[in-house]
N, C-alpha and C positions, 0 to 999 in steps of 0.2 A: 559570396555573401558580403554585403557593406553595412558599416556600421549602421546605415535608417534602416534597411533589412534586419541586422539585429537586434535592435531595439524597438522595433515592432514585434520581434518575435517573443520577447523579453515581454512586453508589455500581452501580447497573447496567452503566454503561457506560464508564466512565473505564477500567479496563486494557485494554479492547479496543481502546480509540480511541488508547492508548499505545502498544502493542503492534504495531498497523498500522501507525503514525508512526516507531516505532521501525525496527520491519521498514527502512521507505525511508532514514529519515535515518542511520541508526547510530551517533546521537548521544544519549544521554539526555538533555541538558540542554536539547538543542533542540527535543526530539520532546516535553518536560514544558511546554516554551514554546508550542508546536501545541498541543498539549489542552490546556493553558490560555485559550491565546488562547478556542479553541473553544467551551471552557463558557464561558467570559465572555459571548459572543456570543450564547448560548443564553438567558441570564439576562438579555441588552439586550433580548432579542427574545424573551419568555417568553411575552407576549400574542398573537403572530404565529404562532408554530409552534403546529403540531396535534401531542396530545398521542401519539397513534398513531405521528406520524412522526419522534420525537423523533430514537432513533435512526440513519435515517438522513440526517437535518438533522446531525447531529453528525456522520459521517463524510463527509458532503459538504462541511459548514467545513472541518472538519480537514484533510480531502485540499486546499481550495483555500488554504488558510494554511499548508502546506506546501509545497503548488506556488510560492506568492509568495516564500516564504520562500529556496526553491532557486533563483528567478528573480534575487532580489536580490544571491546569492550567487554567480552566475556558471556553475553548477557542473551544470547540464543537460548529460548528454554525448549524441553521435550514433552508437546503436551501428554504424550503417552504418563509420564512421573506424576502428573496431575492426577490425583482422586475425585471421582467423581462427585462427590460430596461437596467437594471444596469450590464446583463450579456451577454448582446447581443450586436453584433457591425454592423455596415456595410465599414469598412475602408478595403485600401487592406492593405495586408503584405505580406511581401517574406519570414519571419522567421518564419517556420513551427512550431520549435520547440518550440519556443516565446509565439505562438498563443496555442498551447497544453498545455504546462505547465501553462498557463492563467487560460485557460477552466477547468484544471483540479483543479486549487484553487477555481474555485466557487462550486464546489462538495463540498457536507454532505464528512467527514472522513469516512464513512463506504462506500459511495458511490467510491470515490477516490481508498479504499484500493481496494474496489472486481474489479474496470476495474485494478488497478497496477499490482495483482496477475494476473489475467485474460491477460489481455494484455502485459502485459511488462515484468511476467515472466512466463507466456503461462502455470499456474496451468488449472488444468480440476476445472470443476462445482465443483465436491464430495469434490478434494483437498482444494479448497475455505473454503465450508459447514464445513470442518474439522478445519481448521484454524483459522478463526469468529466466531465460535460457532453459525451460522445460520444454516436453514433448505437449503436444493439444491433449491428449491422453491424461498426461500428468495434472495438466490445467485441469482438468474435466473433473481427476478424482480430487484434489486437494480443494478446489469448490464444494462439491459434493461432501465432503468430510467435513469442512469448514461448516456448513450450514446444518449439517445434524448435530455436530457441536452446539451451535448458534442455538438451534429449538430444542434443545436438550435443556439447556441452561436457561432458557428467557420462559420455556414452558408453552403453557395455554396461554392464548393471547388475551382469556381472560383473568390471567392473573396480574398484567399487565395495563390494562386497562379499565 
């Protein structure tokens, strides 16, 4: 890879790699630190990645440079400690997106990231499984668990709308 290869790659995929970082951390300064770190890594390692998998070489750092990042930080919660009361509402709202990004902070970090990939940047099962270092299996239930969470908490979509 040369440096106009990487700075097209840079320019391909750097908001997205922000934006999923963002998505978990909800922090700009820390999620610019993640995709930093990221491409740096890409560039230590420009001989070694295959130009096909650039992609998701860069959301698999990413994810694990933010996992370490959250590790060092203390700041892994157990949604299991969670009361259910405490995540559930019955108010209405007209801010959809308000009510989403709510639901998705009561989410485990691993739960958060597989619906973010999954959903928000429409990765397949396998691509997840590659990414997390989980099994498709793993990916399958921590989706599934995520999103009964998810409708547990946001309700009837008529409370919502």
């Amino acid at each position: 890879m040369n440096l106009d290869q990487y700075n097209k790659i840079v320019n391909l995929y750097a908001d997205a790699v922000f934006r999923f970082i963002l998505k978990n951390l909800k922090n700009e300064d820390k999620a610019r630190d993640v995709v930093q770190d990221s491409f740096e890594k890409l560039w230590r390692n420009k001989d070694k990645v295959n130009p096909d998998k650039v992609k998701s070489y860069l959301f698999t750092t990413a994810y694990h440079t933010m996992i370490d990042m959250i590790r060092r930080e203390k700041r892994i919660e157990d949604f299991g400690k969670i009361e259910e009361h405490d995540y559930s509402h019955t108010e209405q709202y007209n801010d959809i997106k308000e009510i989403l990004d709510l639901a998705l902070d009561r989410l485990s970090e691993i739960q958060r990231s597989v619906i973010l990939l999954r959903d928000y940047e429409g990765y397949s099962y396998r691509e997840i499984a590659n990414i997390t270092d989980l099994s498709e299996s793993q990916v399958k239930v921590y989706i599934y668990r995520a999103r009964k969470h998810l409708k547990k908490f946001i309700g009837k979509i008529e409370t919502i709308v």
